[in-house]
C-alpha positions as CSV (number, residue, x, y, z in Angstrom):
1,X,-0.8,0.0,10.5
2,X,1.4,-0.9,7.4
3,X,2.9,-4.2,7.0
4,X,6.7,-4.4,7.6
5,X,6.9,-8.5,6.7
6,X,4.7,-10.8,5.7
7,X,3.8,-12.3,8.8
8,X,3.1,-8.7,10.4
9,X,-0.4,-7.5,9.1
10,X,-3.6,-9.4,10.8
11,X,-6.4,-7.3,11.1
12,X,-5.7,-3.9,9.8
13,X,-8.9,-3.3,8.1
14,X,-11.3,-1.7,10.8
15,X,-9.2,0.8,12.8
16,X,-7.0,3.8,12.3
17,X,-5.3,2.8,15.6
18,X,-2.8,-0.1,16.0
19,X,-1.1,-2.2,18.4
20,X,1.8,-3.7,18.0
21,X,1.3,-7.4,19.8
22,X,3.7,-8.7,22.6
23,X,4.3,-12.2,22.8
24,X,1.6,-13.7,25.7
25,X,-1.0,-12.0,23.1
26,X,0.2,-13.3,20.1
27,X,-0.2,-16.6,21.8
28,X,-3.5,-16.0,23.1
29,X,-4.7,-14.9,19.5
30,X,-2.9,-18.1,17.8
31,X,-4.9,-20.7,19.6
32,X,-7.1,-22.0,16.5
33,X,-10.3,-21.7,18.1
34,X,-9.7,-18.0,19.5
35,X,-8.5,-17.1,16.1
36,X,-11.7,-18.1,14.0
37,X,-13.7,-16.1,17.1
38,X,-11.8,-13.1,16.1
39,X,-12.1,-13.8,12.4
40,X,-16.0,-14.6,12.5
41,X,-16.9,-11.0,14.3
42,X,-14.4,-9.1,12.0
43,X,-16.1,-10.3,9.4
44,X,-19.8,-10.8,10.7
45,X,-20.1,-8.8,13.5
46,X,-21.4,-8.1,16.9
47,X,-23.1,-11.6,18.1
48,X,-23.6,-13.7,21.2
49,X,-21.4,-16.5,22.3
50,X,-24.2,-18.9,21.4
51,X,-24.6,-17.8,18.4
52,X,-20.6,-18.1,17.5
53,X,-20.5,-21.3,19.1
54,X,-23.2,-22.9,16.8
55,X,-20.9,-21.3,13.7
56,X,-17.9,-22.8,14.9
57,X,-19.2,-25.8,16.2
58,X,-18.3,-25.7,20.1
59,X,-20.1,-25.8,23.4
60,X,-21.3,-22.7,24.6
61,X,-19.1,-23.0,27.4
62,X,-16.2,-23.6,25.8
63,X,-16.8,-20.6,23.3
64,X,-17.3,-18.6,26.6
65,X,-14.2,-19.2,28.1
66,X,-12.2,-18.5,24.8
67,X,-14.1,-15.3,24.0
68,X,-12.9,-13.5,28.1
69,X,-9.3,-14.9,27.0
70,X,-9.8,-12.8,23.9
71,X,-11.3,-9.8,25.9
72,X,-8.9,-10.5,28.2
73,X,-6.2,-9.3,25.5
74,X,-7.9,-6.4,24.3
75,X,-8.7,-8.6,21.3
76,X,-12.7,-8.0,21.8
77,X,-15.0,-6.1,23.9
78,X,-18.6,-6.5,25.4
79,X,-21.0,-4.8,22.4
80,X,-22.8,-2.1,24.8
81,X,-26.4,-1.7,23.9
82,X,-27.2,-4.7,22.4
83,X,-29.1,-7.7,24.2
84,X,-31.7,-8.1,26.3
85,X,-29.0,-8.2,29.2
86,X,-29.5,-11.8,30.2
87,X,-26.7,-12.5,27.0
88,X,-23.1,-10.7,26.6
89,X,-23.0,-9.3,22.9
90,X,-19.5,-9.1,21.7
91,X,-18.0,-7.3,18.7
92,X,-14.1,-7.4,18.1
93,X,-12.1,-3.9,19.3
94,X,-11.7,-1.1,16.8
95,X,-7.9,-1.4,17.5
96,X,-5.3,-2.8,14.4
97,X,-3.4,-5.8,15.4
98,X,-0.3,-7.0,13.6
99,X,2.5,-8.9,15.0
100,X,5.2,-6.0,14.5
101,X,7.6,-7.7,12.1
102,X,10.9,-7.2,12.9
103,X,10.0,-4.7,15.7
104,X,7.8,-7.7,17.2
105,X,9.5,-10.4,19.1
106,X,11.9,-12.1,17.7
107,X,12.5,-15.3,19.9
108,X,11.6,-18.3,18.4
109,X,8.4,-18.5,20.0
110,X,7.7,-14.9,18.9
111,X,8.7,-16.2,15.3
112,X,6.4,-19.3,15.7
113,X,3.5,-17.4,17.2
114,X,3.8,-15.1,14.1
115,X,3.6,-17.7,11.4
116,X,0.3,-19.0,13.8
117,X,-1.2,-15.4,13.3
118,X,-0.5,-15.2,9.7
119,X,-1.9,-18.8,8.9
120,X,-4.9,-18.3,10.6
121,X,-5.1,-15.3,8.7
122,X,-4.7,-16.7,5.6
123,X,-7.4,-19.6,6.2
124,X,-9.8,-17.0,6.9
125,X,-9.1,-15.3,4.0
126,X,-9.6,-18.2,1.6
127,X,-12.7,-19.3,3.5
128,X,-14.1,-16.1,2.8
129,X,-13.6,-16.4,-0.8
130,X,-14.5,-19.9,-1.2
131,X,-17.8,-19.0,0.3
132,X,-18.2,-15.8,-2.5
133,X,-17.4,-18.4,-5.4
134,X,-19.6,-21.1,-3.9
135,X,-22.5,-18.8,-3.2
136,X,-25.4,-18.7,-5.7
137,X,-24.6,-15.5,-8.2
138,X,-28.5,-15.2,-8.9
139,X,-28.9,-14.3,-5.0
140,X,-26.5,-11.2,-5.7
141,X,-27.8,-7.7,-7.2
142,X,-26.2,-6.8,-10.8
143,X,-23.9,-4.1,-8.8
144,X,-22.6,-6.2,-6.7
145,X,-21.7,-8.7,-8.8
146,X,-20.2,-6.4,-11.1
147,X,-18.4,-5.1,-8.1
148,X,-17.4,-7.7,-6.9
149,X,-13.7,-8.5,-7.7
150,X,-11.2,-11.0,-7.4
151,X,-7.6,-10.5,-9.2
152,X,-3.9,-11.3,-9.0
153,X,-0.7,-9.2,-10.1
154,X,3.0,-9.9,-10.6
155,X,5.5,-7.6,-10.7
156,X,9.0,-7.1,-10.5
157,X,9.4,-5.1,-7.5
158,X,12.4,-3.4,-5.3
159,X,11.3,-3.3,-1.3
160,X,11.2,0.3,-0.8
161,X,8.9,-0.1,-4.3
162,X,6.5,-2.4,-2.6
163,X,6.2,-0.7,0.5
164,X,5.6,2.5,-2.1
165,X,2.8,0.5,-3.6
166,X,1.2,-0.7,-0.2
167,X,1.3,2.6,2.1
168,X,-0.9,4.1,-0.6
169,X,-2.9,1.6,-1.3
170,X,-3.6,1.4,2.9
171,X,-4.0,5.5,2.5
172,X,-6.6,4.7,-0.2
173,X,-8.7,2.4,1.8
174,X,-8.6,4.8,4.9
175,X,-10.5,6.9,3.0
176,X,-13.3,4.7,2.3
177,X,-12.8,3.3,5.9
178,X,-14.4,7.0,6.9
179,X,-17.3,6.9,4.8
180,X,-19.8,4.1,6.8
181,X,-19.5,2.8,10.5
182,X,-18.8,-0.9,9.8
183,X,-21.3,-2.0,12.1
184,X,-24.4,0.3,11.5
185,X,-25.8,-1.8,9.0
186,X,-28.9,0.8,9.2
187,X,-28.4,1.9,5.2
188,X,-29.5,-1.0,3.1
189,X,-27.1,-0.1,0.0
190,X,-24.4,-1.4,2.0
191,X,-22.8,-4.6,2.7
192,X,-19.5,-5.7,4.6
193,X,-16.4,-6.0,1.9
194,X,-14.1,-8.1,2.5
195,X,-10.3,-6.6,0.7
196,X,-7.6,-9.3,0.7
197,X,-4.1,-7.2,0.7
198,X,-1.0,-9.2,0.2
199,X,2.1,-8.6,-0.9
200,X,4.7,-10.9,-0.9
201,X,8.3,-11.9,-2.6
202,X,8.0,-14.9,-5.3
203,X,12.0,-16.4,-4.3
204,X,13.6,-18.0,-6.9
205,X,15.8,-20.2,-5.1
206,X,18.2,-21.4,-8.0
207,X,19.0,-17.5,-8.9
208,X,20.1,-16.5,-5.0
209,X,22.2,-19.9,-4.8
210,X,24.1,-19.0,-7.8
């Protein structure tokens, strides 16, 4: 998947394939609660819906119910092999999901469910870096903190330049994408990375009203 908007790109990062979302799934995968599901096994994982629900604070029950809506999408899937049985392990489906910019809907609740998508997004995002900044650098290894990397470009851009910039950048990581399974966590050098893509027009407002 390659962004077309802004709003488009959600969860590129752990699939070659991609699905363009229709409207009753954008809204399933809008609901706060259903987003930070997603979000947490993205980032974490396979785990239990007890285990989610004591990370994001719900019942049980209620984290249940919101993880079959999610399967119920194609958003997630039962984690086959792992468990006792007694306890559903979920992990979120190897399938890219974006909101399909301007080939996504367009209706104004298309257009609201897509700003819901990509500010869900975005919290994750910054939760995930809040937590790297917060956490302890003596607990990291000297090559991951030297890996470790955190930085911010402007430039003066055309749109056909930016998409330029972003297919191969997408290209690049695919490559590394093929080098580890992201959930065998059986090799001990290696750790999930989170990459933070964005690339978005800086308006100045005075200069198009002139």
């Amino acid at each position: 998947m390659v962004a077309k908007t802004s709003l488009q790109s959600y969860a590129r990062n752990m699939a070659t394939e991609s699905r363009v979302l229709d409207l009753p799934s954008m809204k399933a995968l809008s609901h706060p609660l259903r987003s930070q599901l997603f979000n947490e096994l993205a980032a974490h994982g396979p785990a239990t819906a007890t285990t989610l629900a004591e990370k994001v604070g719900e019942s049980t029950g209620s984290t249940s119910y919101h993880l079959r809506q999610l399967e119920k999408h194609g958003f997630i899937e039962e984690a086959v092999g792992r468990g006792t049985g007694r306890e559903r392990w979920w992990r979120r489906t190897p399938v890219a999901v974006h909101s399909g910019g301007t080939d996504g809907p367009q209706s104004p609740a298309g257009i609201a469910a897509a700003r819901l998508l990509a500010s869900g997004s975005n919290e994750f995002s910054e939760q995930v870096i809040r937590e790297f900044i917060a956490r302890d650098q003596e607990t990291m290894s000297p090559g991951w903190r030297d890996a470790s990397d955190l930085s911010v470009a402007i430039l003066r851009l055309t749109p056909p330049e930016v998409r330029e910039l972003m297919d191969g950048i997408h290209a690049h990581i695919d490559t590394f994408r093929q080098r580890h399974v992201l959930d065998d966590d059986s090799d001990p050098e290696t750790e999930r990375v989170f990459v933070r893509l964005a690339a978005v027009p800086i308006f100045d407002d005075e200069r198009h009203d002139s």
